[in-house]
C-alpha positions, 0 to 999 in steps of 0.5 A: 371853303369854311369862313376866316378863324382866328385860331390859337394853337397850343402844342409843346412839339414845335415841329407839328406846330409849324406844321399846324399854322402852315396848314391853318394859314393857306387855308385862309384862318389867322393863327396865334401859337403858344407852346405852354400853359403859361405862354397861352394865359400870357396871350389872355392876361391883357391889360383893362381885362380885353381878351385877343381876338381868338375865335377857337382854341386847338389845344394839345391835352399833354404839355409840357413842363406845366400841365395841360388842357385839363388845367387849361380849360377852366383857365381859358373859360374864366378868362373867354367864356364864349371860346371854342375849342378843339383837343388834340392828343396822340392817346385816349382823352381822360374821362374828365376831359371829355366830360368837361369837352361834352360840356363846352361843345368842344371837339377831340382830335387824334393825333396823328390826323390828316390835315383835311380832317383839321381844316374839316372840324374847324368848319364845322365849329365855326359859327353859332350851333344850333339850340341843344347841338353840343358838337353832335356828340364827337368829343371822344371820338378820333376825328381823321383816324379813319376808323 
C-alpha cells in the first residue's frame, strides 16, 4: 500500500467527485474538494500567507464556469511551488498543457479511468523523484485506459 497523501481534488461533476474521495479515503489518503477555480484558490488564500497541507493536486482540465487547469496551474504554483499534480480530462490535453504538465512533473489521466489506475499514479507520485525523473515521461499518455 502507497504512503498516506493529502490530496485536493478538483472537478465540477459532483458526482465523479464523490466517487474520487470515496475512493481516495478507503484507500487511506485525507482529500480536500473544491469544484471551481475560485473555490480551489480560496483553499490557498490563507491568512499570514500559510498554505494547506495539500501534498497533490488531481486537477480536472475543463471546469466550469470559471476556466480550468490551464488557468489553474500558474495559480496554484505561485501560491505552493513544490505541489504536485495530476490532470484529468475525458478529451486529449492541450499541447500547452502538457508542456506546462512535463515541466512540473506532473501526470495526465484520462477520463474515464479505472480506480486502480488512480490510486497507482498517486503511489508513484508520492515522495521525492529521482534527479533528472520528470514523471518518466507520462504526461500526455492516458493512464487506465488500458491501451
Amino acid at each position: 500500500m502507497s504512503a498516506q497523501r493529502s490530496v485536493l481534488v478538483v472537478d465540477d461533476d459532483e458526482q465523479l467527485l464523490r466517487l474520487i474521495v470515496r475512493l481516495l479515503e478507503s484507500a487511506g489518503h485525507r482529500v480536500r474538494t473544491a469544484a471551481s477555480l475560485r473555490e480551489t484558490l480560496a483553499l490557498f488564500d490563507t491568512p499570514a500567507g500559510r498554505t494547506p497541507e495539500i501534498e497533490l493536486a488531481l486537477l480536472d482540465v475543463n471546469l466550469a464556469p470559471g476556466g480550468g487547469a490551464a488557468e489553474l496551474l500558474p495559480l496554484l504554483q505561485a501560491r505552493a511551488p513544490g505541489l504536485e499534480v495530476l490532470l484529468m480530462s475525458g478529451d486529449a490535453l492541450p499541447e500547452s498543457l502538457e508542456s506546462e504538465l512535463s515541466r512540473r512533473g506532473g501526470r495526465f489521466l484520462r477520463k474515464p479511468f479505472a480506480p486502480k489506475a488512480l490510486l497507482q499514479l498517486i503511489a508513484e507520485t508520492g515522495g521525492p523523484r529521482a534527479a533528472g525523473d520528470p514523471g518518466d515521461g507520462a504526461a500526455g499518455k492516458p493512464a487506465g485506459s488500458g491501451h
